[in-house]
FISE-979166 format. One record per residue (C-alpha): residue number from 0; residue in one letter; x, y, z. Coordinates in steps of 0.1 Angstrom, whole numbers, plus 5000, padded with zeros to 4 digits. Layout:
BEGIN
<NUM, A, <X, Y, Z>>
...
This chain:
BEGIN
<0, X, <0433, 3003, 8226>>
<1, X, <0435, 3013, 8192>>
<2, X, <0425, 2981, 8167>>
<3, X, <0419, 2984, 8129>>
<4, X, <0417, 2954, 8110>>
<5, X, <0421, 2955, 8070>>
<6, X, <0405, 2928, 8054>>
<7, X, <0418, 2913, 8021>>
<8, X, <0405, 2888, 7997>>
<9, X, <0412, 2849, 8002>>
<10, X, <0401, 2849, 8042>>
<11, X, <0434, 2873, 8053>>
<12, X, <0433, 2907, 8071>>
<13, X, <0456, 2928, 8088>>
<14, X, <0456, 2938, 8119>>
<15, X, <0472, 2968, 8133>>
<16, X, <0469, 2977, 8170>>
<17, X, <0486, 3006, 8195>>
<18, X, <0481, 2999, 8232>>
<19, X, <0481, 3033, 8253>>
<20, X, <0513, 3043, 8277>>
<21, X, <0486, 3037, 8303>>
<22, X, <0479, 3005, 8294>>
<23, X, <0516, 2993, 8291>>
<24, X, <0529, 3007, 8320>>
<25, X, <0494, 2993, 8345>>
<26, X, <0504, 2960, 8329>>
<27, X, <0547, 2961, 8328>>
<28, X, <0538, 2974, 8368>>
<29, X, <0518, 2942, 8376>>
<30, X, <0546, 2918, 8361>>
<31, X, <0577, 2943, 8377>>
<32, X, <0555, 2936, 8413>>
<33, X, <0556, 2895, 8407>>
<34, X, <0592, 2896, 8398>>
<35, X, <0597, 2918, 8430>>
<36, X, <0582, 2895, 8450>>
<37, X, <0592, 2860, 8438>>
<38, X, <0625, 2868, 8427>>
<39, X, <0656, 2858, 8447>>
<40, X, <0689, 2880, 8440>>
<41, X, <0716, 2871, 8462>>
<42, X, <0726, 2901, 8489>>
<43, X, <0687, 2908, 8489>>
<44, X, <0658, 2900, 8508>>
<45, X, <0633, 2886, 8486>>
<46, X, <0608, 2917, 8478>>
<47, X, <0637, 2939, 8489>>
<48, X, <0661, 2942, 8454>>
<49, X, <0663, 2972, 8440>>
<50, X, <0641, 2979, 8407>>
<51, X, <0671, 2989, 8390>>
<52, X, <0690, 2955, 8403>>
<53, X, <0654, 2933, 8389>>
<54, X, <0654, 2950, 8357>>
<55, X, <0691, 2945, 8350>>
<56, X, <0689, 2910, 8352>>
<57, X, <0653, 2904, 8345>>
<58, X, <0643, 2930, 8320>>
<59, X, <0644, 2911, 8287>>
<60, X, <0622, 2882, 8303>>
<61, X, <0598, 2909, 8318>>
<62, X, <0594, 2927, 8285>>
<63, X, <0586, 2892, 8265>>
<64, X, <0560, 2883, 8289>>
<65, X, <0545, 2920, 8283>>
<66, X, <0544, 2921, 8252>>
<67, X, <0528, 2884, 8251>>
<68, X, <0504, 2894, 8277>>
<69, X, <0493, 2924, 8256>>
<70, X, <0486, 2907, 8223>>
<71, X, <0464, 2878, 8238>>
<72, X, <0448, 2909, 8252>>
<73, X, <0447, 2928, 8219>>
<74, X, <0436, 2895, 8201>>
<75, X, <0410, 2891, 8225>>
<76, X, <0395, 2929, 8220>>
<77, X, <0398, 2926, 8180>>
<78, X, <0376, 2894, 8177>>
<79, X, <0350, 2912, 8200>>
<80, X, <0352, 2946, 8189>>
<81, X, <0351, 2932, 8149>>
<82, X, <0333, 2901, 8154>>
<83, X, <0357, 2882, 8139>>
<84, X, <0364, 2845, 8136>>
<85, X, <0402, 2837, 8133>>
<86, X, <0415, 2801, 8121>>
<87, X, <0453, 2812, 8129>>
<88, X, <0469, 2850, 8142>>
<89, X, <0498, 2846, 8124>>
<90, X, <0529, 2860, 8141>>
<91, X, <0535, 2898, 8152>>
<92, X, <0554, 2918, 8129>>
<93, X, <0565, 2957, 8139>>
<94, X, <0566, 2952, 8171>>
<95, X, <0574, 2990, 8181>>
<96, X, <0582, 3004, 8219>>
<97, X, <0570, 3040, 8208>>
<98, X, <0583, 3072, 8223>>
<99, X, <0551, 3081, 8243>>
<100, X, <0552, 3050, 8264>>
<101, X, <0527, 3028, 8238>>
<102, X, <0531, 2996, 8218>>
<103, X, <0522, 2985, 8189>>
<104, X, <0525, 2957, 8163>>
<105, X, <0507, 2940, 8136>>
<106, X, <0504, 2908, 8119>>
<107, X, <0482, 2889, 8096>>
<108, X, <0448, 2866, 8104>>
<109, X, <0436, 2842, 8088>>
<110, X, <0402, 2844, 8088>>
<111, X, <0373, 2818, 8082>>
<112, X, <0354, 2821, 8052>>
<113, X, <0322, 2839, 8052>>
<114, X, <0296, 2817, 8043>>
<115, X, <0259, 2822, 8032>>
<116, X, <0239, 2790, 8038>>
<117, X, <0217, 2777, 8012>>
<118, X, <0183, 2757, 8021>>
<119, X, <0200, 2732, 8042>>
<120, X, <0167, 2718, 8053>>
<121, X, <0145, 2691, 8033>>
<122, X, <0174, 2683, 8003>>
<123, X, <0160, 2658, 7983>>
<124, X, <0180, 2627, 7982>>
<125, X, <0173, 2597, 7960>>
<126, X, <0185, 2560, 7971>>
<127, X, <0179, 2525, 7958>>
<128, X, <0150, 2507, 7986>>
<129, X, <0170, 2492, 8016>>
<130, X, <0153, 2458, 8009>>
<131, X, <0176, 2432, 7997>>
<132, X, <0173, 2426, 7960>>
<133, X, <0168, 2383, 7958>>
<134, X, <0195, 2390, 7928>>
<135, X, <0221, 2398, 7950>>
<136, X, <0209, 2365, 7980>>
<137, X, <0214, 2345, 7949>>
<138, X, <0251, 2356, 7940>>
<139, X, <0259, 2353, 7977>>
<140, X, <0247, 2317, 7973>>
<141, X, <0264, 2310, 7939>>
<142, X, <0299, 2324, 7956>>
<143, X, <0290, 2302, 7985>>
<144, X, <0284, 2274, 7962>>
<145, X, <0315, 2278, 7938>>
<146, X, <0336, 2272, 7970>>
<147, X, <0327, 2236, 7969>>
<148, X, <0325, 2234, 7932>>
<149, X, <0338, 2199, 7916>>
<150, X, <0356, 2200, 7888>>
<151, X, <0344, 2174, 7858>>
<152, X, <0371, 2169, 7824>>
<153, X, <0351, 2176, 7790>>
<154, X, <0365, 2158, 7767>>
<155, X, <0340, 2159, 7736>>
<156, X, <0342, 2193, 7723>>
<157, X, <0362, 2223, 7721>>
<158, X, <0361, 2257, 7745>>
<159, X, <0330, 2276, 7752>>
<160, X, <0320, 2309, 7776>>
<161, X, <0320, 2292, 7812>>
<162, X, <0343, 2263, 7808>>
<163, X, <0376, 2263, 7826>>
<164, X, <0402, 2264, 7805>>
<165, X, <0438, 2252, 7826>>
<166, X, <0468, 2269, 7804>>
<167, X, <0503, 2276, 7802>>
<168, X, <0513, 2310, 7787>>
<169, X, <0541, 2332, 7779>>
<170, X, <0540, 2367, 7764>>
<171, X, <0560, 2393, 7743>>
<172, X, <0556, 2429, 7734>>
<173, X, <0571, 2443, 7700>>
<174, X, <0593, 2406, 7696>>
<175, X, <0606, 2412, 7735>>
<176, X, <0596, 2389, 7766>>
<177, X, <0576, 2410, 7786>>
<178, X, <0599, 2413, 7817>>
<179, X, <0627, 2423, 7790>>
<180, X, <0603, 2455, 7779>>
<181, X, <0595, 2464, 7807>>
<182, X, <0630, 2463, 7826>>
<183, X, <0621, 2445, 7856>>
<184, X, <0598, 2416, 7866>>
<185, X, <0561, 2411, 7851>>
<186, X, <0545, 2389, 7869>>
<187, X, <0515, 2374, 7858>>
<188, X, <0519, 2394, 7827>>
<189, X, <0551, 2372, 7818>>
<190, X, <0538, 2337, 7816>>
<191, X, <0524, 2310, 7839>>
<192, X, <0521, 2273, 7836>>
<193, X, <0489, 2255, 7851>>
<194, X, <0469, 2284, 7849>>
<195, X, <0428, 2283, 7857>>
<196, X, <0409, 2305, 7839>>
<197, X, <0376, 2308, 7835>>
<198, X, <0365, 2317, 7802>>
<199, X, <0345, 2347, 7806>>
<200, X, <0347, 2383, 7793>>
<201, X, <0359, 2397, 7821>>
<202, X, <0385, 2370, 7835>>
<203, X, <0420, 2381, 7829>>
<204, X, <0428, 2407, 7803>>
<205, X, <0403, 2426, 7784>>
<206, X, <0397, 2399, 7744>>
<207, X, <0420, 2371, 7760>>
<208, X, <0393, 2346, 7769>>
<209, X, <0370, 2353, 7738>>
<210, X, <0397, 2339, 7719>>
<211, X, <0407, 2307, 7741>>
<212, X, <0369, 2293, 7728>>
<213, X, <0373, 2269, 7702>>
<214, X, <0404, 2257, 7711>>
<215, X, <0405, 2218, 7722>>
<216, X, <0433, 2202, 7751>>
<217, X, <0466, 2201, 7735>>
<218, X, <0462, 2226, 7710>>
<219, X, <0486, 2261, 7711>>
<220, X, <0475, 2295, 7694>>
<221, X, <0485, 2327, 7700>>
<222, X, <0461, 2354, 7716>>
<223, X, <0468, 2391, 7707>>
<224, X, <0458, 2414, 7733>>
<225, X, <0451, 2454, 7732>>
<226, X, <0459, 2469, 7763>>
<227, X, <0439, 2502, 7775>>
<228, X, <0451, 2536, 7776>>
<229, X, <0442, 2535, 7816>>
<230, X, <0461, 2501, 7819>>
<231, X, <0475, 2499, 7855>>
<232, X, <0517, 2496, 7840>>
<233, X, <0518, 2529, 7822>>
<234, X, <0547, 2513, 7800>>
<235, X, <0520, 2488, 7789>>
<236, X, <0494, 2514, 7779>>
<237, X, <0479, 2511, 7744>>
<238, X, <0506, 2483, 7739>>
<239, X, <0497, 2447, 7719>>
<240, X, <0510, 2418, 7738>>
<241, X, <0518, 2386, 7723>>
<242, X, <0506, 2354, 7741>>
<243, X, <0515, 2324, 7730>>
<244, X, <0489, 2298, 7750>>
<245, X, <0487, 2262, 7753>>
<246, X, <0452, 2243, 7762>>
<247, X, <0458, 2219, 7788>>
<248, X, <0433, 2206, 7803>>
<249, X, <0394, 2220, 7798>>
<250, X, <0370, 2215, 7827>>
<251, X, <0336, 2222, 7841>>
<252, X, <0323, 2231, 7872>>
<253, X, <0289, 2214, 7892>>
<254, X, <0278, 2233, 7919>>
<255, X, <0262, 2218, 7950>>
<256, X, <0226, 2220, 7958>>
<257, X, <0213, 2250, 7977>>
<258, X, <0204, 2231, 8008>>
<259, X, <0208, 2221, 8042>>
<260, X, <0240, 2199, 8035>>
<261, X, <0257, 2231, 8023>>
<262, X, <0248, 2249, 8048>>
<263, X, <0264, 2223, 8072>>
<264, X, <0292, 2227, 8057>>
<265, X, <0299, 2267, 8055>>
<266, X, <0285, 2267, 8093>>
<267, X, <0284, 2233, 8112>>
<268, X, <0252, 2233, 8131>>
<269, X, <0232, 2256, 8112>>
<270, X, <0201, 2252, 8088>>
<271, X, <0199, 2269, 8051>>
<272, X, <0168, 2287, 8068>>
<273, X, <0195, 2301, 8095>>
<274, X, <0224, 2308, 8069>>
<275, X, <0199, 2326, 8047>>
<276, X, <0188, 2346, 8074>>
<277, X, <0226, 2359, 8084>>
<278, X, <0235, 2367, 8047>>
<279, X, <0203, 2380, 8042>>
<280, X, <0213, 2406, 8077>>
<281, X, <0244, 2413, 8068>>
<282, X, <0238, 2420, 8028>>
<283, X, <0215, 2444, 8041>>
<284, X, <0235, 2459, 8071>>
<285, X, <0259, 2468, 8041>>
<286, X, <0233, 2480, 8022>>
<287, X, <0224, 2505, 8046>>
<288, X, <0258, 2517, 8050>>
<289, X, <0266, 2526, 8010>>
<290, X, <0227, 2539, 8011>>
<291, X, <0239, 2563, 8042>>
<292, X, <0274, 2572, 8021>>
<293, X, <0249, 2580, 7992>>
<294, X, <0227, 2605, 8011>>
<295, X, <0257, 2622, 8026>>
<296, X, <0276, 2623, 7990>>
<297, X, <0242, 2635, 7977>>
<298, X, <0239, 2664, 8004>>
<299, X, <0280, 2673, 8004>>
<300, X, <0266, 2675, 7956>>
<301, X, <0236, 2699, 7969>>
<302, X, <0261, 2723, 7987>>
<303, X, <0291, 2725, 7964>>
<304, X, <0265, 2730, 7935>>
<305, X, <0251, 2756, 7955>>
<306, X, <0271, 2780, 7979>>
<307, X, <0306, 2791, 7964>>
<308, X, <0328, 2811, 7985>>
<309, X, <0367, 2822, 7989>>
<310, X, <0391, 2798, 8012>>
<311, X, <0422, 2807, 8026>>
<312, X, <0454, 2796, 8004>>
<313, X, <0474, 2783, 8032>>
<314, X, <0446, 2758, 8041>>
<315, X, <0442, 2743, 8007>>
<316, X, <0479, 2745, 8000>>
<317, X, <0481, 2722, 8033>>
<318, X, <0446, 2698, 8027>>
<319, X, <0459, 2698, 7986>>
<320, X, <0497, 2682, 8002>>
<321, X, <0479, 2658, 8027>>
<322, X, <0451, 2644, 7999>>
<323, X, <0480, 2640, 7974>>
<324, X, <0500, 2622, 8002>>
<325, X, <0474, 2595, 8006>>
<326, X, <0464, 2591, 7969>>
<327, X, <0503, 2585, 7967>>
<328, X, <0500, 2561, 7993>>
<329, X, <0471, 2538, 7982>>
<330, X, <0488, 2539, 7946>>
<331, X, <0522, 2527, 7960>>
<332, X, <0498, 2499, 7985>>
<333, X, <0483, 2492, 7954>>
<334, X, <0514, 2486, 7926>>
<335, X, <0525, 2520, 7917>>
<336, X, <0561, 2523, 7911>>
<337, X, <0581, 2552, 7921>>
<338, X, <0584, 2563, 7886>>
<339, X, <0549, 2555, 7880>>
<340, X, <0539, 2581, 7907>>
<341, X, <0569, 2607, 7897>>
<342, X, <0550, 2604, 7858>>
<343, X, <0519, 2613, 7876>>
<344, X, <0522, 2637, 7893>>
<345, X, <0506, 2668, 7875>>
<346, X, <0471, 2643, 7876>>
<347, X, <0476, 2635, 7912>>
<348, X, <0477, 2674, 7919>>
<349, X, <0450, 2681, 7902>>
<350, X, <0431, 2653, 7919>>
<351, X, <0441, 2664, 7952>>
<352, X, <0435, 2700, 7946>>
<353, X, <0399, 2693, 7936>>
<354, X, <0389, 2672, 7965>>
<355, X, <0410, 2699, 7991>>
<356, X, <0388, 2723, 7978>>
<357, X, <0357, 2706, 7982>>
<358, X, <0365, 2688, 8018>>
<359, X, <0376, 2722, 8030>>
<360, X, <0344, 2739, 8015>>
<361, X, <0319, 2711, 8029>>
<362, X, <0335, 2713, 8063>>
<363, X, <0333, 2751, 8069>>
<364, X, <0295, 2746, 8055>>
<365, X, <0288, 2719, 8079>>
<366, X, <0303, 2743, 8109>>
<367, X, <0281, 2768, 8099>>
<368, X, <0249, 2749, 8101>>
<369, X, <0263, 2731, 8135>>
<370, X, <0263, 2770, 8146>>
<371, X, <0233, 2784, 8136>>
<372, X, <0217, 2750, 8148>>
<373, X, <0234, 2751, 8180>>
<374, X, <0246, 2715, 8177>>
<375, X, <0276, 2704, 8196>>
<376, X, <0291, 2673, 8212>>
<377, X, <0287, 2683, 8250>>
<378, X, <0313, 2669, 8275>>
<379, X, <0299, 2640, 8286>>
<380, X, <0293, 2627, 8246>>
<381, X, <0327, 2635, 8242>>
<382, X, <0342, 2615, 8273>>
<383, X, <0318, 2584, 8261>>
<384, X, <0337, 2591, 8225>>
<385, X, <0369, 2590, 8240>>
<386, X, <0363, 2558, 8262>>
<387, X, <0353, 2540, 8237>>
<388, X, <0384, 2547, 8216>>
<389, X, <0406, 2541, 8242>>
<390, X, <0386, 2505, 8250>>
<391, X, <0386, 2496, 8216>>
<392, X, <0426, 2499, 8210>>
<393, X, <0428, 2487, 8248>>
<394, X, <0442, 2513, 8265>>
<395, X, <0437, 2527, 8300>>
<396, X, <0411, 2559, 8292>>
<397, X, <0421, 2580, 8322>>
<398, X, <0459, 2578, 8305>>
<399, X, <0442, 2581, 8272>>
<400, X, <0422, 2612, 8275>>
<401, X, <0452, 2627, 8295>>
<402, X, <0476, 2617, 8268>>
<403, X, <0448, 2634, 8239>>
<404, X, <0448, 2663, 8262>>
<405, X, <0487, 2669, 8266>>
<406, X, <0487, 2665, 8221>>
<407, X, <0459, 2695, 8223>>
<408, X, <0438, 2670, 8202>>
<409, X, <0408, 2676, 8222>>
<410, X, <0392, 2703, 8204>>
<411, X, <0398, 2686, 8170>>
<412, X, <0383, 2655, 8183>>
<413, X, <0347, 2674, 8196>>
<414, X, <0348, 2692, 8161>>
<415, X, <0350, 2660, 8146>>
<416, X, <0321, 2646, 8166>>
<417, X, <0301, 2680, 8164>>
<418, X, <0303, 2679, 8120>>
<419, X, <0290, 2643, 8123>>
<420, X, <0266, 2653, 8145>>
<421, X, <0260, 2677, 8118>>
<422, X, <0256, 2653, 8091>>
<423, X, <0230, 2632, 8112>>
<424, X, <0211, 2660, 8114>>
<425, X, <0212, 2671, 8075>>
<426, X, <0205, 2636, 8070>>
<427, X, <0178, 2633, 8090>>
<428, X, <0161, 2665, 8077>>
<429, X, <0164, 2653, 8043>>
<430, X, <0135, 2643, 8016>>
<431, X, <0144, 2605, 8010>>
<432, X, <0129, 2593, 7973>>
<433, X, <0134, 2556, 7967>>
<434, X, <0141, 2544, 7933>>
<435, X, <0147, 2507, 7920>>
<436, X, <0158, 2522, 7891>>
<437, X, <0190, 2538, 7913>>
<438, X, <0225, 2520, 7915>>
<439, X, <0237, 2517, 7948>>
<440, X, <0268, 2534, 7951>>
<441, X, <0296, 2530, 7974>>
């Protein structure tokens, strides 16, 4: 078997290969001797038809499975003979019946990247300390606390930072009602009557509150507000609206004591001691998740600062469509008009681009590593993985992993489970350095 394979830059080669006449006629005699024995011609014994009679009738089917049967084969001999590691064959091109008796074809690979491994071993990570900060137990408590906050009238003085102002509000941009400017409905934007606000920098729109403080019940002014250029309504962006605000009622708030009567009432039967121990847990449980996310985000940085290498075009053509799909998505979840999206879309691209590049890039790393380190999920992790999917979404898991099997969505599953596996193990390996001085990061 004759096999060259030409390789060209962005992970493609071609490969060209000629089978020998002896080679296609062994093989086209071992499917002719199947067909003569199975098939069943009417005025013929079975095994008895005539060659002529089976190839007649038979002859384009017998040629297809040839010509199949000899590719997988060729395919086979080219990844051994050129240690190669295919992603996709492509599909045959030239496929050629030549005068001696031989066959040939070609068709293009796409090939995975070739990837040098940096010092994968020992990155030094840096993370805040796992221990819960008694900063954050105590805004826990005072969001506990402000659900049973009472609500007292102040009635000798004007607005201040951390009252509650109650208001009704409407609002125009350039002399128009808000809804009118923007052609269709505002919202919140528009006006409300009755509305609690607490008077604090970062309540409502960026400057509003600042300039409710001074103003007593029953008074009206009119609060200018500067929207930002990364305003969530593109038509608002780097407008002035007009708000034209009435003080109605101005209120404080006294919190309840931090004791065992609140306690009874966020969990009937349990003690502050009790309730500070479970927010304690779980503040930290989530702590140890984002400080997790930042050592994997902080060994994904070490690698893309670190190895570069070319990936195939299809692939990030295909990961750059999918990211951009679900950016689209969470902006639509999240508010985005159609138009909004349509105006975007040269940003979304690039955004999508940028993060193909790197998931694709970090994945073929972590492959690499799970290679040379020999780490896989063996069959019995992998029926445990597929068990407990099937549990958790309450399905039968013989039908389950019989259904996953028929979709040919094993293999992507255990790949999935082996580059986790892989991150464990990076993660494990690495040089943790605490820092207070560190945000934690989601």
């Amino acid at each position: 078997m004759n096999i060259v394979v030409e390789k060209q830059p962005k992970c493609v080669a071609i490969l060209r290969v000629e089978i020998p006449a002896g080679k296609v006629a062994s093989e086209r005699n071992k499917i002719l001797r199947t067909y003569t024995n199975k098939a069943r011609i009417p005025g013929f014994r079975p095994g008895k038809a005539p060659l002529a009679v089976l190839e007649k009738r038979y002859g384009k089917d017998m040629t297809d499975e040839l010509r199949g049967k000899l590719i997988n084969e060729a395919y086979d001999e080219a990844i051994k003979q050129e240690s190669l590691r295919v992603l996709e064959f492509g599909n045959p091109q030239a496929l050629t019946d030549l005068p001696d008796g031989a066959f040939s074809f070609e068709t293009v690979l796409m090939l995975a990247p070739e990837v040098q491994l940096p010092q994968y071993k020992g990155i030094t990570v840096t993370v805040p300390p796992l221990t819960v900060p008694e900063e954050e137990l105590t805004q826990q408590f005072d969001s506990l606390r402000e659900r049973f906050a009472e609500f007292q009238p102040i009635e000798d003085r004007a607005a201040a930072m951390g009252d509650f102002a109650v208001i009704d509000y409407s609002s125009t941009v350039n002399g128009q009602p808000t809804a009118e400017f923007l052609g269709k409905p505002a919202d919140y934007l528009a006006g409300r009557e009755g509305f609690w606000v607490c008077i604090d920098e970062n309540a409502f729109l960026p400057g509003f509150c600042a300039q409710l403080v001074g103003m007593n019940p029953g008074e009206s002014r009119e609060i200018t507000v500067s929207l930002p250029e990364d305003f969530p309504i593109e038509e608002l962006r780097n407008c002035e609206m007009l708000f034209t605000t009435s003080l109605k009622d101005l209120k404080f708030s006294i919190l309840p004591p931090l004791d065992d009567a609140l306690a009874e009432r966020l969990a009937p039967g349990k003690s502050l001691a009790e309730i500070t121990s479970l927010i304690r847990d779980n503040i930290q449980y989530e702590r140890l998740r984002k400080i997790n996310n930042m050592k994997v985000n902080q060994i994904v940085a070490h690698f893309n600062a670190n190895v570069d290498f070319e990936l195939p075009d299809e692939l990030i053509t295909q990961e750059t469509q999918t990211q951009a799909d679900s950016m689209v998505e969470r902006g639509i979840q999240a508010g985005m008009s159609e138009d909004e999206v349509q105006a975007q879309q040269a940003e979304i691209f690039a955004s999508a681009q940028y993060l193909a590049i790197s998931n694709l890039r970090t994945n073929f790393i972590l492959q690499e590593i799970a290679r040379t380190e020999n780490i896989t999920a063996n069959d019995k992790e992998l029926v445990a993985h597929l068990i407990h999917i099937a549990t958790s979404r309450k399905l039968a898991p013989q039908k389950f992993i019989k259904d996953m099997q028929r979709a040919g969505r094993i293999h992507s599953i255990r790949q999935s489970m082996t580059i986790g596996k892989t991150i464990d193990f990076l993660v494990e390996q690495a040089i943790v350095q605490e820092d207070t001085a560190t945000p934690l990061n989601d």
